[in-house]
N, C-alpha and C positions, 0 to 999 in steps of 0.2 A: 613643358612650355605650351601655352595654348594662350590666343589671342586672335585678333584681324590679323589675316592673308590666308595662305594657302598650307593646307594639312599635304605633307609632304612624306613620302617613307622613302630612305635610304638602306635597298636589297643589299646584303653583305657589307654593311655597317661595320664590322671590325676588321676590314680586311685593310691592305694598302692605298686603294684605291677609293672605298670606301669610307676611310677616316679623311683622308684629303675633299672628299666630297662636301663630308661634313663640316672641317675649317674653312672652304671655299662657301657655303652657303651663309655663315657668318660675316666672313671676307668684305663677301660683295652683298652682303645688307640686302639677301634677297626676301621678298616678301610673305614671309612665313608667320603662318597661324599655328602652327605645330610640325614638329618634326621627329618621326616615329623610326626610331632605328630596326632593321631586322637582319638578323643573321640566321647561321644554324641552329638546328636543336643542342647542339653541342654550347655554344656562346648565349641562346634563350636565357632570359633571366641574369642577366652579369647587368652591372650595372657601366655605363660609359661618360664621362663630364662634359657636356657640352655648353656654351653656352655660360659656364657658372651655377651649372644645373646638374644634376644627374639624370640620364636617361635609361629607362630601361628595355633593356634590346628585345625583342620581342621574336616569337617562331613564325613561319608562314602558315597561315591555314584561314580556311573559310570566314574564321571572325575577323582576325584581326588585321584583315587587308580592307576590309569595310570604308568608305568613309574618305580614300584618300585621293587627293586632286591630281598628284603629281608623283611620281615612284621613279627615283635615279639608281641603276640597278647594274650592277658590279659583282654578280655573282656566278658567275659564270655558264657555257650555255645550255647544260643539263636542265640548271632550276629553271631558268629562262625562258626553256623549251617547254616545261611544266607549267607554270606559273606565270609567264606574261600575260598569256590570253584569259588568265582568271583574274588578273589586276585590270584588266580592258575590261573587262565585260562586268565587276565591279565599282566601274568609274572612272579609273584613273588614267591616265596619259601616261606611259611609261617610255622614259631614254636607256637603252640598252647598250650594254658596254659590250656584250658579248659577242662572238661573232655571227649567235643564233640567225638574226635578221637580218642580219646586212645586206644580202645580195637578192634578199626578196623584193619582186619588183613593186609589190605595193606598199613594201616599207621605205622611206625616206633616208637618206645616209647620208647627214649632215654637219657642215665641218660652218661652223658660224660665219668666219671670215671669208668662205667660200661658194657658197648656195643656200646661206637661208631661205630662198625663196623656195626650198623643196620642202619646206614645213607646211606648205598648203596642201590641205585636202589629207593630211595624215588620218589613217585610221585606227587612232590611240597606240600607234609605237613609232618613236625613231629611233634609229640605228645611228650608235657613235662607233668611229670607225677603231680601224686597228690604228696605234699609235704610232707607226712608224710613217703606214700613210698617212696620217692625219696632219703631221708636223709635214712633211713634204709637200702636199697640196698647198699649202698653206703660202708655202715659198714658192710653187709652181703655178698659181693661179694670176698672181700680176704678167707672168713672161707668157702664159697661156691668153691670154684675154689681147694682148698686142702683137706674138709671135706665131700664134700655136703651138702644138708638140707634135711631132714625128713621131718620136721614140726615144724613150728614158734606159737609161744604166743604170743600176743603183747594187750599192754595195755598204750595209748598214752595218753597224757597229752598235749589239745593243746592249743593254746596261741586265742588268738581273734581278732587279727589281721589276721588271715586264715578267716575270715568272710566279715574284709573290714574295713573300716574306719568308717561306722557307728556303726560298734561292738565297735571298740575300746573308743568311744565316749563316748559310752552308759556304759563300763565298767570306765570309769574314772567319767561320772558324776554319776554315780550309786555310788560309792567308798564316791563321794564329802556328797552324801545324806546319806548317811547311818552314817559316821561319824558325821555329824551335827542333827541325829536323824531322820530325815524327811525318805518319804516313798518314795522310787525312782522308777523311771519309767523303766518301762518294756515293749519292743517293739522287739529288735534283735530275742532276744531267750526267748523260752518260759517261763523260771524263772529268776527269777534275777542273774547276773552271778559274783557280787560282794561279794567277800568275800562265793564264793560256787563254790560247782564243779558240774557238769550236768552232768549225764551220758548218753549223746547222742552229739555228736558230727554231723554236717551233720542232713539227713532228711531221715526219712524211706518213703520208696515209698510202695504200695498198696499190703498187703498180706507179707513182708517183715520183720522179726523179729531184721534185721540187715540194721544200719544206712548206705546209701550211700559212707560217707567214710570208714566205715569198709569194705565194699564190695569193694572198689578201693586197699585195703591195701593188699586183699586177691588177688585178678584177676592180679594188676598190677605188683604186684612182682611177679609173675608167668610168664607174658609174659617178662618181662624185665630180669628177670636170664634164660629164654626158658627153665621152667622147671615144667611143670603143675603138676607132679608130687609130687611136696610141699605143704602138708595140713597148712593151716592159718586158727586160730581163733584169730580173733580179736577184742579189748574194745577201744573204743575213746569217749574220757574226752574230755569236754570244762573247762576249766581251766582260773582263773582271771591273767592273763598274760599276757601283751600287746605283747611282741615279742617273739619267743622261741618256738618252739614243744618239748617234752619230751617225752623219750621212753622207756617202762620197756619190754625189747624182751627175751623172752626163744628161744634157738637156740637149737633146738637137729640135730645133724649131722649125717650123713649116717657111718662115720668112728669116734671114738674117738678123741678129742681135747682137748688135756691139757691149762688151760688158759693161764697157762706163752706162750705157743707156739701164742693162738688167739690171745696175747696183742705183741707180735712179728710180725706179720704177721696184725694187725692193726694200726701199728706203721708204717711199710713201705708201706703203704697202700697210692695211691693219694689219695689228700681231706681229710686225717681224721687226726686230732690229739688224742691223745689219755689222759684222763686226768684221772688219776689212783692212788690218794694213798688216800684210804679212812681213815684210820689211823689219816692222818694230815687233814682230811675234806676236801681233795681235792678231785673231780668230776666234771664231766659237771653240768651247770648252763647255763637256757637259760638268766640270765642278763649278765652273760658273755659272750655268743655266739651272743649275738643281736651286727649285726654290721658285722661280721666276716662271713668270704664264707666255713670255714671249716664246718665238722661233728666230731664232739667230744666225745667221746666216752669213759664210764669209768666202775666202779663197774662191771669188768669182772669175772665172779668168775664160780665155778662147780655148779650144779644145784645139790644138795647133794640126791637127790631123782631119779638120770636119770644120769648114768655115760657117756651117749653119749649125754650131754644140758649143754650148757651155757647161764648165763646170763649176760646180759649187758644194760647196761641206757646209751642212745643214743639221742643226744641233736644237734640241729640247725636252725638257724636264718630262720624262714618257708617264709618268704620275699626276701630272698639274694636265698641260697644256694636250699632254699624247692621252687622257683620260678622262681624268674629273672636272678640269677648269673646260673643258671643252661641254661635257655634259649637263654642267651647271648656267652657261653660256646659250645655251641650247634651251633651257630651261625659259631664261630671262625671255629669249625671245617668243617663244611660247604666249610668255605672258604680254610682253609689248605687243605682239598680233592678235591677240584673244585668241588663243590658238587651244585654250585649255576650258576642258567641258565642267 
């Protein structure tokens, strides 16, 4: 496809995240002059439908990054590390999914609903956050903006599709074997994730008593509300989930917060829906949220122990909204700013 707008590449095109980029750029009718999928040398050459088109996936290398405006990049942060500073220095404006930039202080680390204004003055990369943060901010930014934050609890529940598509795999044929009795294979993660919950989410790095993405949950919402000031401890679950992150967050606030007020002030909130009447079993659900660009948010209630803490269970699609719909968002506004070279 080639026309008026913007020559676009989507880095790891065939992946999960990646193919959702690609339905989301059609979606939302962004303004596209072409759209140049790239994966591995491994995926090179395959051909992928987009559009009503076929496109074909192309390898990275010095020619074929040439040329492009915009690069939404999902491929995690080895090539990232390689490769973003040759797509900048090329042309392009590059949103990075990976955790390569995030916490570089002259990369931008932006959540649409929450600090577009950090997209000024980028120097060809911003940073989209980790998914778990990303969906949280999201919900914490109206009670931050009227309350402040002290200090957050957080205790996720996430789906295995944050791992990849070999996760997810491996959680349905694991599901397949255990109901037919057999003994099922174990490769993703370190125990079986069928029918269990892991308590480790992510990968502890050396001397580290906390998992990489607890560490991002902690750092990232800090730079993204510009507020180091907020102590974060945080738990992350692997959860047999295919799509969905789940979020049980204690909120203690600088000023007191009655919940009718928080579930007011998350109601008019961009992005979130609020789904709140425990009574009748209504709450978030991530089989509900899978599909959906919102943040959902319910079980708001006093923390009976901390007259300045609420809690809240905080739910969304860590594919769409914890990912792509975020990056693409990110994108748009690039362009509503002339924010792209």
């Amino acid at each position: 496809m080639a026309g008026d707008g913007y020559r676009v590449g989507v880095l790891g095109a065939t992946g999960l995240v990646g193919t959702t980029i690609l339905e989301l750029l059609a979606e939302r009718r962004f303004p596209l002059g072409e759209v140049v999928p790239f994966a591995s040398e491994r995926s090179a050459g395959r051909a992928i439908e987009w559009g009503g088109e076929a496109l074909e996936v192309r390898p990275l290398d010095e020619e074929t990054i040439q040329g492009l405006d915009l690069v939404l990049s999902s491929a995690g942060g080895a090539v990232s590390a390689d490769w973003t500073p040759k797509l900048v220095e090329a042309g392009a404006v590059v949103v990075d999914n990976s955790s390569r930039w995030r916490m570089h202080d002259e990369v931008p680390l932006v959540v649409a609903e929450v600090n577009p204004e950090a997209l000024e003055g980028h120097r060809g990369i911003v940073a989209n956050p980790n998914c778990s943060t990303l969906q949280m901010v999201v919900a914490l930014k109206p009670l931050y903006d009227v309350a402040g934050i002290e200090r957050l609890v957080i205790s996720t529940y996430q789906a295995v599709s944050g791992t990849g598509k070999a996760a997810v795999d491996e959680l349905l044929a694991q599901s397949r074997a255990a109901l037919d009795d057999r003994d099922p294979v174990v490769s993703v993660y370190p125990h079986r994730i069928a029918f269990n919950a892991l308590a480790q989410a992510g990968g502890f790095a050396a001397g580290d008593d906390h998992t990489d993405e607890e560490r991002k949950l902690i750092n990232e919402t800090r730079k993204i509300l510009g507020d180091e000031s907020i102590r974060v401890s945080a738990t992350c679950v692997r959860v047999p989930v295919v799509t969905g992150h789940s979020e049980a967050v204690n909120v203690e606030t600088h000023e007191p917060l009655a919940p009718e007020r928080a579930r007011e002030l998350l109601a008019a909130a961009p992005g979130v829906t609020v789904v709140d009447d425990p009574a009748a079993a209504r709450y978030p659900m991530a089989i509900e949220a899978a599909g959906r660009d919102d943040v959902f948010v319910g079980r708001i209630r006093r923390d009976p122990g901390n007259e300045r803490a609420l809690d809240l269970w905080i739910v969304s699609d860590n594919l769409r909204k914890g990912a792509a719909t975020n990056a693409v968002q990110i994108a748009e506004l690039l362009v509503e700013r002339g924010l792209l070279r």
